[in-house]
C-alpha positions as CSV (number, residue, x, y, z in Angstrom):
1,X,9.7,10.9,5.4
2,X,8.3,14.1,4.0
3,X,7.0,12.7,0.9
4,X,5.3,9.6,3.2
5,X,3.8,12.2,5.2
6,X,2.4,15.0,2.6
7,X,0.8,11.8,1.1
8,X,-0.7,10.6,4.5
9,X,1.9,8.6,5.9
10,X,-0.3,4.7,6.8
11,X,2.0,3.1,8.8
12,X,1.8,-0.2,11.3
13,X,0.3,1.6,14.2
14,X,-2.4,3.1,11.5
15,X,-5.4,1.9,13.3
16,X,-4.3,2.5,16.6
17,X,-3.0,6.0,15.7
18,X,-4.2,7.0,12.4
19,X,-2.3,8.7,9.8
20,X,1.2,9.9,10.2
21,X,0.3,13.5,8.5
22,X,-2.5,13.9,11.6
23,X,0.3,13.8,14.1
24,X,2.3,16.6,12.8
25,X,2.7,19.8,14.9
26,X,4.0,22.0,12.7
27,X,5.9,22.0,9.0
28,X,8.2,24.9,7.9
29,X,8.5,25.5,3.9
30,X,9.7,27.6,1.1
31,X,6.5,29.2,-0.9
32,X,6.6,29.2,-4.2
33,X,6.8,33.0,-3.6
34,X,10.1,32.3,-2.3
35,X,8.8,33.0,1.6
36,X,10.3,31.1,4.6
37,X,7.0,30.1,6.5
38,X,6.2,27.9,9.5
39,X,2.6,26.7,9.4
40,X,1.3,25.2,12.4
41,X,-2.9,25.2,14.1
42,X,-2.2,28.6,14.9
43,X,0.0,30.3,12.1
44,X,-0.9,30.2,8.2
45,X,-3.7,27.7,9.7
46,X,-5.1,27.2,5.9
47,X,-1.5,26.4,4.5
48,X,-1.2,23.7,7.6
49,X,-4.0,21.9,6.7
50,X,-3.5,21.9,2.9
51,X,-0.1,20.2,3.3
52,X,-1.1,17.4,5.6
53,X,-2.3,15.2,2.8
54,X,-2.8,17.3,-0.4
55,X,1.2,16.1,-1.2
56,X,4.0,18.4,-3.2
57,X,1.4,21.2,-4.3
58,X,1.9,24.1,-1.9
59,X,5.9,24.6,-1.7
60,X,9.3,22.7,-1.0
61,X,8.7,21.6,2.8
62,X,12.1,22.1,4.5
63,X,11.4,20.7,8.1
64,X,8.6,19.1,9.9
65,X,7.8,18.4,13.8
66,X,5.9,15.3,15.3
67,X,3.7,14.3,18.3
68,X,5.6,11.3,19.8
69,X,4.2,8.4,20.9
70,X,5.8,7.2,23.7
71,X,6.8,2.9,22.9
72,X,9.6,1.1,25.0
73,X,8.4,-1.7,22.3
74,X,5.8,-3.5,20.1
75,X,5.1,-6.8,19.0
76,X,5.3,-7.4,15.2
77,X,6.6,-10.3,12.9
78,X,4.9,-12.0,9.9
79,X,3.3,-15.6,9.2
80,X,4.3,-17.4,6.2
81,X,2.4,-20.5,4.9
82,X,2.7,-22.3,1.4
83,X,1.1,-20.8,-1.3
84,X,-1.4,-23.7,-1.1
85,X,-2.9,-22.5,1.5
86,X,-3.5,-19.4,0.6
87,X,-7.7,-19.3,0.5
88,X,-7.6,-21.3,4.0
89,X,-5.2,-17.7,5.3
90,X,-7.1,-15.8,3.6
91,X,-10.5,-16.5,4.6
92,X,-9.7,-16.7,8.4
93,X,-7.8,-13.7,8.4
94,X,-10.4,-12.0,6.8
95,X,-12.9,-13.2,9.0
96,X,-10.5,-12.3,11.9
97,X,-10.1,-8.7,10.8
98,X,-13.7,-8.3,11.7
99,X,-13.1,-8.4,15.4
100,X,-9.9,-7.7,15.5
101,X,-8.6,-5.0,18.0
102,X,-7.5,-1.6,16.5
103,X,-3.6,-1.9,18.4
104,X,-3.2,-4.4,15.9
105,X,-2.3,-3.5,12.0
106,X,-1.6,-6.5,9.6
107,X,-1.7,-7.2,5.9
108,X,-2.5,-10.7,3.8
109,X,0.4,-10.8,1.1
110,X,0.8,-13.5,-2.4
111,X,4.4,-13.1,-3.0
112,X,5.7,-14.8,-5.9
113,X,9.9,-15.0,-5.5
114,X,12.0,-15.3,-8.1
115,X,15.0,-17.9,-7.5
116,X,17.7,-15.1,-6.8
117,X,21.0,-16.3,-4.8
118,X,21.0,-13.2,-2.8
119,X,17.1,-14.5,-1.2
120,X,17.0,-16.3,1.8
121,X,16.6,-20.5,1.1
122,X,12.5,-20.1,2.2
123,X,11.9,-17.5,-0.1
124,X,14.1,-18.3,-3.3
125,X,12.0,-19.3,-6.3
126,X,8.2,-20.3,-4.0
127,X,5.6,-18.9,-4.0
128,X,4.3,-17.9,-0.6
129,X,1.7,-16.8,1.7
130,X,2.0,-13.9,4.5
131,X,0.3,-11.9,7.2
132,X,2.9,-9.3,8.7
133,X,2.0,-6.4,11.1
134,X,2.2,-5.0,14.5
135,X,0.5,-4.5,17.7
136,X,1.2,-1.2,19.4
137,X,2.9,-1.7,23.1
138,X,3.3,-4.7,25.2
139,X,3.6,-8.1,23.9
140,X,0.8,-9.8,25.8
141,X,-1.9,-8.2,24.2
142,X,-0.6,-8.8,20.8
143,X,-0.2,-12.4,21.2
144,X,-3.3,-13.2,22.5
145,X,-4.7,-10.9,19.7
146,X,-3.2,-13.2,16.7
147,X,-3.5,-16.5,18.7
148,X,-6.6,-17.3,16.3
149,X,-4.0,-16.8,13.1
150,X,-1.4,-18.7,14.6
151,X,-3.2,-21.4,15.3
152,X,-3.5,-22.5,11.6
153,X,0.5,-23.8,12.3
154,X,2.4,-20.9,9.8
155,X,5.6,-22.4,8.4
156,X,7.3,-19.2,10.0
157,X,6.4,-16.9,12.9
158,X,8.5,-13.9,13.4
159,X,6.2,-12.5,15.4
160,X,8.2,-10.8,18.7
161,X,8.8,-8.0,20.8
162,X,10.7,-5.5,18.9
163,X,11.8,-2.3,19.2
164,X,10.0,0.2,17.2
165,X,12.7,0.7,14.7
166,X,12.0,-2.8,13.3
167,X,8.8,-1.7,12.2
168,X,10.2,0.0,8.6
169,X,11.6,-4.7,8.0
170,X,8.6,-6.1,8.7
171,X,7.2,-6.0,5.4
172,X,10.5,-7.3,3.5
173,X,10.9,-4.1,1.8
174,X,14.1,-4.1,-0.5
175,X,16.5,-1.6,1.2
176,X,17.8,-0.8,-2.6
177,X,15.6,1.1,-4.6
178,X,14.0,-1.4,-7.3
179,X,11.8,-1.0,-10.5
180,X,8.0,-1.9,-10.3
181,X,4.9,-0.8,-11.4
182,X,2.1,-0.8,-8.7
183,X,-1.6,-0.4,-8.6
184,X,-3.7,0.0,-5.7
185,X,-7.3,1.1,-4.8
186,X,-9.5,1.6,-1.6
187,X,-12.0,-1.4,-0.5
188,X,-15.2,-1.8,1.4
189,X,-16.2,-4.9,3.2
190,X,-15.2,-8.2,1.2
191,X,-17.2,-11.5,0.7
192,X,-16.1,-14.7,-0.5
193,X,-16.2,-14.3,-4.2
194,X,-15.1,-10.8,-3.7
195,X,-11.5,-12.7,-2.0
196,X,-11.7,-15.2,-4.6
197,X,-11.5,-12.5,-7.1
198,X,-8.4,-10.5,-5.2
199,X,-6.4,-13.9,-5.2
200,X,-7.2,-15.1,-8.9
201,X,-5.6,-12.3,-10.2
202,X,-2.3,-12.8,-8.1
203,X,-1.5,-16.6,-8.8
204,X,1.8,-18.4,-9.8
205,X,2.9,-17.4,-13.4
206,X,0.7,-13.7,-13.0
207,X,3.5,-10.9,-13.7
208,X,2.2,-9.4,-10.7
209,X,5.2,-10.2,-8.0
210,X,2.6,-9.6,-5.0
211,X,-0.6,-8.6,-4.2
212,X,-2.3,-7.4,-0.7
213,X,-5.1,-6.4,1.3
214,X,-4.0,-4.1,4.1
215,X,-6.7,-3.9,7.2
216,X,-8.1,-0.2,7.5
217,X,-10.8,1.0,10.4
218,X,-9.7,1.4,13.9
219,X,-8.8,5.4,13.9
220,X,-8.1,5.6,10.2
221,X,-11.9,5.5,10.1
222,X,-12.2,8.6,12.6
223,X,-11.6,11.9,11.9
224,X,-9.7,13.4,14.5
225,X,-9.5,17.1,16.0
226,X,-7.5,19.3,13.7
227,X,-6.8,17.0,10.9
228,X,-5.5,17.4,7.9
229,X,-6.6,17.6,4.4
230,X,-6.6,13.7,4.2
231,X,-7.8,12.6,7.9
232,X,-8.6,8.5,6.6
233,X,-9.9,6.1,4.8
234,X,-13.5,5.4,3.9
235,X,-13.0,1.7,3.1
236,X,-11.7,-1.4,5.2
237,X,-8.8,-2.6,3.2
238,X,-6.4,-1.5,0.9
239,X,-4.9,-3.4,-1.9
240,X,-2.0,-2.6,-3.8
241,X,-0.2,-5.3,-6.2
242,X,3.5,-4.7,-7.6
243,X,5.7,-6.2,-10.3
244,X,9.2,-6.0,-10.6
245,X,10.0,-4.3,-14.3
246,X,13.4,-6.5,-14.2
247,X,13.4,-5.9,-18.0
248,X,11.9,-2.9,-20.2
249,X,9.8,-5.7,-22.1
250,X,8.3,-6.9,-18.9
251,X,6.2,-3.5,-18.4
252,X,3.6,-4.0,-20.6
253,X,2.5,-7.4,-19.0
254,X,2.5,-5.9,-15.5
255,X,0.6,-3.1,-16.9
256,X,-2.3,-5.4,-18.4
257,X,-2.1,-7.6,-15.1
258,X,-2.9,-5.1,-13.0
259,X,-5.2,-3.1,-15.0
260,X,-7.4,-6.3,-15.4
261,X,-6.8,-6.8,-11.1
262,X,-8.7,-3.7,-10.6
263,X,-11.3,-3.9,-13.2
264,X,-12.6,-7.3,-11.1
265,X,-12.2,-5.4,-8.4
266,X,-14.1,-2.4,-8.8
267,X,-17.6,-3.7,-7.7
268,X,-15.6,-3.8,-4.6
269,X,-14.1,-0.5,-4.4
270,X,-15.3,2.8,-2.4
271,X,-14.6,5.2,-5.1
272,X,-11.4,7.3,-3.2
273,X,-8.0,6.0,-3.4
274,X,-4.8,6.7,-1.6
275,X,-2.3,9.0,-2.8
276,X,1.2,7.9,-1.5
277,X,0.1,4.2,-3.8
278,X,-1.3,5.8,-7.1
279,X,1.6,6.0,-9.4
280,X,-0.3,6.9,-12.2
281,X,-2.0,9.9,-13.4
282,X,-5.8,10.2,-12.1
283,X,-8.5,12.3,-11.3
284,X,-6.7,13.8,-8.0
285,X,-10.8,14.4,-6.1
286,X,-10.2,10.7,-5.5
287,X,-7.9,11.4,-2.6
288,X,-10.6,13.6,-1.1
289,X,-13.9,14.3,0.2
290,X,-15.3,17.7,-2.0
291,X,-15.4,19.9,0.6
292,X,-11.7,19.6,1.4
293,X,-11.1,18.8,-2.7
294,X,-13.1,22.5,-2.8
295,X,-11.1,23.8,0.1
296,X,-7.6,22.5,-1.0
297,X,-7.9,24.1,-4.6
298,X,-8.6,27.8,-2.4
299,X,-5.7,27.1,-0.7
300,X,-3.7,26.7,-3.8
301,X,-5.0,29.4,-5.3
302,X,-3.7,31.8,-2.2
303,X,0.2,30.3,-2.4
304,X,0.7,29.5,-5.7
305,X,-1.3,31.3,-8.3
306,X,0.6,31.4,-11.0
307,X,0.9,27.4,-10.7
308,X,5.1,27.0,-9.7
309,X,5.0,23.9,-7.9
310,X,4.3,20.7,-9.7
311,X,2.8,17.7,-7.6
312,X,3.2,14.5,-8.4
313,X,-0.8,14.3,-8.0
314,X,-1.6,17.9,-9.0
315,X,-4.7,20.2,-7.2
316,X,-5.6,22.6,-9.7
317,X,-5.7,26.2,-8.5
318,X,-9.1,27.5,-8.2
């Protein structure tokens, strides 16, 4: 949760709420100095608004507190459709994301599934198409909001009331830790041949397990009172692809696979990226806009001088 939230934290309720790391209230941490400090809006203001977003750079964070949202439920499920219909999704969806309301978070998935025993019978060994996501609060709303999806007659519709907890299921995460290699990067608005392009490099017999577009705007477009180093996104989706490294020899072709999905996508892309999905090193100013880039580097410079802490995305002291 800490790591999820240093990073950002873009969760189901994204465009209705914006980033996790904007709703925190206060964070309490061990300096690399070896202080006990709790940084809130009003006390070390600076060292608040460096953590939410610039990640593991400013100390070891020990204990955070939230804003709560008050939900007695949501409605959230996924579609699933043959592969083969996988441009007919994909365009609609796209076009539906255009209008759709900000309660309402989804994401268009290719999953490739290998023919495991432990899989359930209408995933083992197919190759599927999916839109999962939420709408925050009552289930009326949230129905009529996907009626348009649903009405191209999905193979399987989850889609419920739930309870808040089944939020973190949705997507089909594995519960087990797993080996993968991902690769992501921020879009802007997407035309056909730009959809064409994100699909090509994700078809049966790619080492890529899955690629998606997940729908940005709605308040992760905002930038809200007293946010945090990282207050949103600039672009309207975000894609991020993964392959399953189920041998050593397998990493190289994930590698090249995903590598050559972002190339073809970078007429596409808005420049920025999100850190919680960049697993490899880059230039860390992608995560920010210069002034805060500028501003987080100060900060740095003021807790850590000497360069203790080590962040998986590093901000150089200034």
């Amino acid at each position: 949760m800490v790591g999820y939230t240093l990073g950002g934290g873009l969760s189901w309720l994204a465009r209705k709420h914006g980033l996790a790391a904007n709703s925190v209230t206060a964070i309490e941490l061990v300096t690399p100095d070896g202080q006990l400090v709790r940084a809130t809006a009003h006390e070390h203001a600076d060292l608040f608004w460096a953590l939410r977003g610039g990640g593991g750079n400013f100390g070891v964070v020990t204990a955070m507190e939230f804003r709560l949202y008050p939900y007695d439920e949501v409605y959230a499920g996924m579609l699933l459709w043959p592969y083969e219909r996988a441009s007919e999704v994909l365009s609609t969806w796209h076009e539906w994301t255009r209008t759709a309301p900000e309660e309402i978070t989804t994401s268009f998935r290719i999953l490739h599934f290998p023919p495991m025993p432990e899989l359930p019978d209408f995933l083992r060994g197919r190759s599927v198409t999916v839109i999962d996501g939420a709408s925050a609060g009552a289930g009326a709303a949230g129905v009529e909001a996907i009626a348009a999806l649903r009405a191209l007659e999905p193979e399987v519709d989850t889609w419920m009331p739930s309870t808040p907890a089944m939020l973190s299921r949705i997507h089909m995460d594995p519960e087990e830790p797993m080996p993968y290699i991902g690769h992501s990067s921020i879009l802007g608005e997407l035309g056909e041949a730009a959809l064409q392009t994100f699909a090509a490099h994700v078809e049966p017999g790619s080492p890529l397990m899955f690629a998606e577009l997940r729908h940005l705007g709605g308040a992760l477009a905002r930038v809200p009172d007293g946010s945090g180093a990282i207050s949103g996104f600039d672009g309207e989706y975000l894609y991020f692809a993964v392959g399953a490294v189920m041998a050593p020899e397998l990493a190289e072709a994930i590698t090249v696979a995903g590598h050559a999905a972002l190339a073809a996508l970078a007429p596409y892309e808005t420049g920025s990226a999100y850190l919680n999905f960049v697993e490899h090193p880059t230039d860390t100013s992608r995560f920010y806009t210069d002034a805060a880039y500028e501003r987080l580097s100060g900060v740095r410079a003021a807790v850590d001088p000497d360069g203790v802490m080590v962040g998986n995305h590093p901000v150089p002291v200034a």
